[in-house]
N, C-alpha and C positions, 0 to 999 in steps of 0.2 A: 504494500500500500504506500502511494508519494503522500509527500503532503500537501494540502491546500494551497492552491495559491492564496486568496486569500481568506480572511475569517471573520465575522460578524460575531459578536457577540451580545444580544438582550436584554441588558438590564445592567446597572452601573454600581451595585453595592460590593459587597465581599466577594462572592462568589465571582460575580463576575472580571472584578479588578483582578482576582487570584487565577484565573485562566488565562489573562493574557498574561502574567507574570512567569505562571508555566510554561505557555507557550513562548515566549524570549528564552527563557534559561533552557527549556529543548532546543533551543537553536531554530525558531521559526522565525524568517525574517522579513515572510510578506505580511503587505496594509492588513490591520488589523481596526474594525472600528468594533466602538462599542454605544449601546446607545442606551441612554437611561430617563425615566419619565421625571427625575425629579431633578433640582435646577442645580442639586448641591453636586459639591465632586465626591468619591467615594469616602461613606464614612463607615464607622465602627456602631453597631447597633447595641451590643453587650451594654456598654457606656450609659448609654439613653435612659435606661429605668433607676441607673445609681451614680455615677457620677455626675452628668448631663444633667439629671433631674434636681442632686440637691445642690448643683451648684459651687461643687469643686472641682469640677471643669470648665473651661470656657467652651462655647460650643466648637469651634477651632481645633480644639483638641481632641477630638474625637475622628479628623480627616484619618483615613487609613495610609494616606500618603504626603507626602509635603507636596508641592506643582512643582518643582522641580525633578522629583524622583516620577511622578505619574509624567511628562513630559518625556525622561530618557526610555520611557516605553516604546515611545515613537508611533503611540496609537492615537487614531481620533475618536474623543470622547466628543458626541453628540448627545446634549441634557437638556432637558425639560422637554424631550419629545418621546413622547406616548407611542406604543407600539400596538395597532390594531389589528393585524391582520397578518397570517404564513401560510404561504406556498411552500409547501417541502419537496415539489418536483423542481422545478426552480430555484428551490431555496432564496425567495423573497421576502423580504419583509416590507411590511405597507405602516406610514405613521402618520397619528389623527392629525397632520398639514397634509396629505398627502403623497408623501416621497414614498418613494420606493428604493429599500435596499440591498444588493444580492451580493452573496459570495457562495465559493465553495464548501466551507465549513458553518453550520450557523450553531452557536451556543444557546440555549434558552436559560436565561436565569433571573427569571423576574419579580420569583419567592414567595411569598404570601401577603393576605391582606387581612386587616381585622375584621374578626366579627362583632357587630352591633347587635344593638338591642332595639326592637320598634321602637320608633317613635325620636328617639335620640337628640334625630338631626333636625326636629324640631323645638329643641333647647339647648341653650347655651350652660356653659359650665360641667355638658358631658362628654367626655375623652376616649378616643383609644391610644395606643401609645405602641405605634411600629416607625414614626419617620424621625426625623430631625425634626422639624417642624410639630410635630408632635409634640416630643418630649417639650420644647420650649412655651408651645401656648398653656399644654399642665402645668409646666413649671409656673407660668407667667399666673396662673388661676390659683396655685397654690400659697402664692405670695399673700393672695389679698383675702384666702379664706380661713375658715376655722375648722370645718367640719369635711371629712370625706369618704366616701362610703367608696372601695374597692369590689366592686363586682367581678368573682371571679378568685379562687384560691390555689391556682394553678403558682405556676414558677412568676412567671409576670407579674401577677396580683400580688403575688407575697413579696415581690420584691418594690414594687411602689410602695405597698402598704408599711411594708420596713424605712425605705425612703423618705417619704411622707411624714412617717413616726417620728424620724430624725430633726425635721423641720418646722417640728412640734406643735402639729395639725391634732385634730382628735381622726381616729383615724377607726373604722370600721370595716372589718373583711366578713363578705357574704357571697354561699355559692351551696351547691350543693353536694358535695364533698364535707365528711364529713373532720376531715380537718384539712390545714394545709397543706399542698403536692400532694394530697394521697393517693391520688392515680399514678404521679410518678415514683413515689419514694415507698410507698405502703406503710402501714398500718404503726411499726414501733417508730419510724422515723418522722412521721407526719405528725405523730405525740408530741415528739423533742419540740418538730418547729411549733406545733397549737402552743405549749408550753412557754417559747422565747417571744412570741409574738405576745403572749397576755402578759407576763410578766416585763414586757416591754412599752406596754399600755395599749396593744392594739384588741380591740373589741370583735372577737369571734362569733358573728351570727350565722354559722354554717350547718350542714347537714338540709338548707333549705334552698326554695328558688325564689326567683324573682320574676313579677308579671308584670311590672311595670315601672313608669317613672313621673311622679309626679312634676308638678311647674307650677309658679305665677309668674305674672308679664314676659314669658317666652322663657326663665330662668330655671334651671332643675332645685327641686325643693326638698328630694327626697327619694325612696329607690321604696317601693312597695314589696311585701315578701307575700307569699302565698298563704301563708299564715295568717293574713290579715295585716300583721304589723306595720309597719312605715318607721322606713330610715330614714332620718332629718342630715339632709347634704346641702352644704354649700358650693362641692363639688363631686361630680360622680365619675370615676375611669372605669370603664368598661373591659373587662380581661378575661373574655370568654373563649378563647380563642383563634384559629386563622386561617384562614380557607386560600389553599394553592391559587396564584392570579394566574387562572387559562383563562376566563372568558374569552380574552384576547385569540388565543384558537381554537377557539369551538366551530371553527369552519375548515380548520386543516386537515382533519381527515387523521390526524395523531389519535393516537388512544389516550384519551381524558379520563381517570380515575383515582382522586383523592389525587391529584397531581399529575403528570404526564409520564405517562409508563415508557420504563426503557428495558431494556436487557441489560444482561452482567456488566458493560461497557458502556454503561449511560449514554447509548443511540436511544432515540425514539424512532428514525427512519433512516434513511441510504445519507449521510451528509448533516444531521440534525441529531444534536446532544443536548440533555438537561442536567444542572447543575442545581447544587442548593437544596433550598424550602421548595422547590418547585418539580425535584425529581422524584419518581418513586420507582427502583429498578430492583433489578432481582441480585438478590444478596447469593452467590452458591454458596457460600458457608450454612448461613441460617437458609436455605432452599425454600426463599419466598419473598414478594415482593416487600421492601421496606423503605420510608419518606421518614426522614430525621429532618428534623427543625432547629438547627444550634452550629454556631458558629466555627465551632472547629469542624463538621462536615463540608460545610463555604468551602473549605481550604482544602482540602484533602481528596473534594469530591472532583475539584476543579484542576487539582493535579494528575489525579487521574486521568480524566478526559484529555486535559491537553496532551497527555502521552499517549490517548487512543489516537488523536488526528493526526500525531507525528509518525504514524505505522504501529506504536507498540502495540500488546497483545494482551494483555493481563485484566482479569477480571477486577473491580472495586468489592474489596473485599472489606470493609474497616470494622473495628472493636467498636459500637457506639460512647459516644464522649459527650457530657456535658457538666457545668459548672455553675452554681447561683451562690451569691451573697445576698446575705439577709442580717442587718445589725455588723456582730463581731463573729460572727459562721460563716464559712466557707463551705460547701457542700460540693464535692466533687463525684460524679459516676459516671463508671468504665461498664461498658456492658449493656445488658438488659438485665430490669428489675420486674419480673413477671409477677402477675399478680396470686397472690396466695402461697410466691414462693417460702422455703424454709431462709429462716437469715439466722447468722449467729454471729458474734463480735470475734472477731481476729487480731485484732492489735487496740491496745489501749479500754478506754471503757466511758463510757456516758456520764459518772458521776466526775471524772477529769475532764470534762468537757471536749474531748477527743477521744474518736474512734475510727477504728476497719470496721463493716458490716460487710459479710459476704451472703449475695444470696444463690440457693440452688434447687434448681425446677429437677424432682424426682432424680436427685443425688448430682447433680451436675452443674457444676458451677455457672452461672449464665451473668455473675454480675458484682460490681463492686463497689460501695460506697462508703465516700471517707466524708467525715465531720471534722473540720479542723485538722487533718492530717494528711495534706498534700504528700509526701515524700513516701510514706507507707503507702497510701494508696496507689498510685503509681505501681508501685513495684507489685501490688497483687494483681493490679492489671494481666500479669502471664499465666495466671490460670483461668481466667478467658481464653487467651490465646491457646495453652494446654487443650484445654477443653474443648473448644472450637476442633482442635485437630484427632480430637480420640475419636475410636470408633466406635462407642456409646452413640457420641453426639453426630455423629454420620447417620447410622443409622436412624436416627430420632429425625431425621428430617422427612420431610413432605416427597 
């Protein structure tokens, strides 16, 4: 396989800026554009719900590149232009001005977008929180309010709500989960966080939902539970989650499911690769298809692909990775944390405020998570990797 003459790439945050960077250090040295719907140059999104938010960063700081270093790329970034429409026999892309633009290679990595709640965007004072822009109108609403109900107990919510807390807001988390991450951390660990989050001052109304949002004069006043209750908000963030952005091609004729499906090799078709929040391909290790949402896949996913477009051969094979701060915890996890797995502590202990938790699906380690103990956890990382390679966990696939 040659490589492309040249290559398009989709969307202008992480993912994207990290594939043309692959693609340079592979030695590709044709035009390469990239084209992104927002007007900023490539930034860091981790930042956005903690630094960014409380304001010990400048928004500046959060760029993934200085203009000099995105410059020696020798790519052109094209921003503030929206991408409506792909032709993958062509490989063209159409953008809401009209242009049209084609190469050889085209990347899709356009990631996700929030999900809202009815009615929302018919009052002020209610937030999602995925842009730059984002982060800074919360921020800007935080300043001048007192009260804020974080809808949503997910990784996000917990971490505004932590943020929030910091800038000594009253600060209320509600969802339906019956504590914090418990979808992603399970049942002992979601304790720890309910646990830091009340003894930190923030107010746990979980285990329920929410059917609405109250208002006067266009203003959100309040977040209704199904319960009847009513949360009194000065401000409401919504952190329900984020739904893969295909609308854009829902006429390409691509397979569209929870994200754009690809094979082992993140193609979607002959010359068309997805990268990011926005891929979902087939993992052979785990023998199914898998869509990860965190910033260390951005990088690793994007490395990959550019080694498929420069001839190489290798399937994307990664240990899942991701990391949240909340307060003074760091929470890091290698792996998958499956639900109802068996967990037991491995290094250190919960009443030191550090620990290993290892979890394992019917004797087999499938996962790793550290509480303040970046360095141990790392290192149990390779029984993942172990494990992924036995022939238990072979056979255990689909």
């Amino acid at each position: 396989m040659t490589a492309p003459d040249r290559v398009l790439v989709v969307g202008a945050s992480a993912a994207g800026l990290s594939t043309v960077e692959s693609l340079r250090r592979k030695g590709f040295q044709g035009p390469i554009t990239v084209l992104g719907d927002e007007s900023h140059a490539p930034y860091d999104r981790p930042p956005l719900s903690k630094q960014v938010l409380s304001g010990a960063w400048a928004p500046d700081r959060a760029a993934l590149r200085k203009q000099e270093m995105l410059a020696a790329l020798d790519a052109e970034f094209v921003l503030g232009a929206e991408a409506t429409g792909l032709d993958p026999k062509t490989r063209t892309v159409r953008t809401a001005a009209g242009h049209e633009l084609r190469a050889e290679a085209v990347v899709l990595a356009t990631g996700v977008r929030a999900r809202t709640l009815p009615g929302q965007d018919d009052l002020t004072g209610v937030h999602v929180l995925r842009t730059l822009d984002d982060a800074l109108a919360l921020r800007a609403d935080l300043l001048i309010s007192s009260r804020l109900v974080v809808v949503g107990e997910g990784v996000l919510g917990a971490e505004i709500a932590a943020t929030a807390r910091t800038l000594g807001l009253d600060v209320t988390m509600t969802g339906p989960q019956p504590a914090p991450m418990a979808l992603q951390v399970g049942p002992m660990v979601s304790k720890l966080l309910a646990d830091l989050h009340t003894d930190r001052g923030v107010r746990l109304r979980l285990g329920t939902g929410v059917v609405g949002l109250d208002g006067a004069d266009g203003r959100v006043t309040g977040v209704r539970l199904d319960t009847g209750e009513l949360l009194a908000a000065d401000v409401v963030l919504v952190a329900i989650g984020a739904a893969p952005a295909t609308d854009w091609l829902k006429d390409s004729g691509l397979q569209l499911d929870n994200g754009v499906v690809c094979d082992s090799r993140c193609r979607a078709a002959e010359g068309i690769y997805a990268v990011g929040d926005l891929a979902r391909w087939h993992h052979e290790q785990f023998g199914e298809l898998i869509r990860l949402e965190n910033r260390t896949n951005a990088t690793e996913q994007a490395a990959a692909v550019a080694g498929v477009i420069m001839g190489e051969d290798q399937p994307y094979v990664p240990v899942p990775y991701f990391w949240t701060d909340q307060f003074d915890v760091k929470i890091q996890v290698h792996g998958r944390l499956p639900i109802g797995a068996e967990v037991d502590l491995v290094d250190g202990d919960q009443a030191g405020g550090r620990f290993v938790a290892r979890y394992r699906d019917s004797g087999v380690v499938t996962g790793v998570l550290g509480w303040n103990m970046p360095k141990q956890t790392r290192l149990r990382r390779q029984e993942i990797v172990d494990a992924l390679a036995s022939p238990a966990a072979a056979s255990a696939r689909p």
